[in-house]
Every structure is written in C-alpha cells, then in structure tokens.
C-alpha positions as CSV (number, residue, x, y, z in Angstrom):
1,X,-24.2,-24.8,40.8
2,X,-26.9,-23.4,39.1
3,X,-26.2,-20.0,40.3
4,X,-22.8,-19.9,38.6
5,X,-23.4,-21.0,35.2
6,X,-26.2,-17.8,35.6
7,X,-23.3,-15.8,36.5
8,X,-21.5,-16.8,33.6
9,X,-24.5,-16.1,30.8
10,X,-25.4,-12.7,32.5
11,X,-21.4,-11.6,32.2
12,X,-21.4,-13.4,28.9
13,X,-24.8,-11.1,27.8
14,X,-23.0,-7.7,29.7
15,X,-20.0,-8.1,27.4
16,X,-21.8,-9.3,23.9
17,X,-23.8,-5.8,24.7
18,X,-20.8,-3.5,25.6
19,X,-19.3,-4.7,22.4
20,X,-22.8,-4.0,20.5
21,X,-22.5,-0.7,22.1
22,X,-19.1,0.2,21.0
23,X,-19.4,-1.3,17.7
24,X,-22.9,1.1,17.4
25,X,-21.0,4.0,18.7
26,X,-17.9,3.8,16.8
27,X,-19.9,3.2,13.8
28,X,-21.5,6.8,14.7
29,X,-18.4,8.3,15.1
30,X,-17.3,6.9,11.7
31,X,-20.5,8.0,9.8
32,X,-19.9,11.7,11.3
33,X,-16.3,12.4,10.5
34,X,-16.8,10.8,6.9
35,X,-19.0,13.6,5.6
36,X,-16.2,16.2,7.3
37,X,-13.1,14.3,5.5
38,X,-14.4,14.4,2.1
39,X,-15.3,18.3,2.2
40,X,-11.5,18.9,2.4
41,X,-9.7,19.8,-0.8
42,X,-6.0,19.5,-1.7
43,X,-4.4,22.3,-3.2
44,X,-3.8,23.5,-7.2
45,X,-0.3,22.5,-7.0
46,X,-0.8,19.1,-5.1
47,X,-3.3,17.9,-7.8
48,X,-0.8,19.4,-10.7
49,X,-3.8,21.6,-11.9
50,X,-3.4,24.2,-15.3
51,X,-5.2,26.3,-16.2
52,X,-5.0,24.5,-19.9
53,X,-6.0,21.2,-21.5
54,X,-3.8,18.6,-21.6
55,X,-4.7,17.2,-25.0
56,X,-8.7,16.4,-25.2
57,X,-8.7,16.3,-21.3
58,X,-10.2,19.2,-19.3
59,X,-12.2,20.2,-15.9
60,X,-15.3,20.6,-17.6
61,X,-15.4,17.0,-19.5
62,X,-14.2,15.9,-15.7
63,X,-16.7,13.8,-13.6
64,X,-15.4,15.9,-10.6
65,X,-16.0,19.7,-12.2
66,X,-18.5,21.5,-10.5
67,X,-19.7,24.2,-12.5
68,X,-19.3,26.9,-13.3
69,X,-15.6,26.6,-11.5
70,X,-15.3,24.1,-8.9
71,X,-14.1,20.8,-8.5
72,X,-14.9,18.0,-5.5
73,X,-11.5,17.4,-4.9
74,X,-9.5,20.7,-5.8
75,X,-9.5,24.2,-4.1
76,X,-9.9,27.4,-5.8
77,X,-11.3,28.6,-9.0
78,X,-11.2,25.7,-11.6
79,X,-10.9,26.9,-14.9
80,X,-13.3,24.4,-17.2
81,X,-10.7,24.1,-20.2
82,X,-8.2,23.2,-16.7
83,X,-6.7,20.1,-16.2
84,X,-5.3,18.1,-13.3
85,X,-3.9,14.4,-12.5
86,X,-7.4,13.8,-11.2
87,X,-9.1,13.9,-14.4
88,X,-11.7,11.3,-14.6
89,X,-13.5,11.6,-17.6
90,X,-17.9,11.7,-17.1
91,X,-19.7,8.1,-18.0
C-alpha cells in the first residue's frame, strides 16, 4: 500500500514542478516580448498629432516628448510646440 500512496506524491511533485516550469518559462517569454511591444510607435495620424499647440498643451510640456523631437509613443519628427491626444502633461 505503501508503494502507491509514493506513486501518488512522486506524480503529485512531477506535476507541481511542470507547472513551476511553465509558469517560469512563460514568465520569460512575457518579460522578453514586453520590452519589444512598447518600442512600437503608432502613427501621426492615429495619435491626432499637429504640428501646433492646442491651447497651453504641447510635445515639449509632454511627459512623453523626447527631445529634441521624439516622443515614446508617436513616430516621426515631433515638433515641441506639437500636440497629440496623448498629451500628458510632466509632474
């Protein structure tokens, strides 16, 4: 009798460390592609970017411009009197 409740643990410890392994492995997976996904940018048009203000708003009072004309989330040059819907203003 013995020797089945031993079968039991041993397949009970085989599948608590496949799923260990998995979880470890997916979380690898999820770490690597993470970095790659944020590096893409969406268009001028998708973000509704100018090339002007829109009222005390623009790129370079954004939290997001990268100077001298870049932004994290937009493609292309950014104009730093620009705006876009993805104005977030700097703390």
């Amino acid at each position: 009798m013995n020797n089945g409740s031993n079968d039991c643990q041993r397949i009970s410890r085989r599948v608590a460390l496949s799923g260990a392994a998995a979880a470890l492995g997916a979380a690898t997976i999820s770490t690597a592609v993470s970095p790659a996904a944020a590096q893409q940018k969406i268009s001028q048009a998708d973000a509704t970017y100018q090339g002007t203000p829109k009222g005390d708003q623009h790129c370079d009072g954004c939290a997001n411009f990268q100077p001298p004309n870049a932004c994290k989330f937009v493609q292309g040059n950014i104009s730093p009197s620009g705006w876009c819907q993805l104005f977030t203003p700097k703390s």
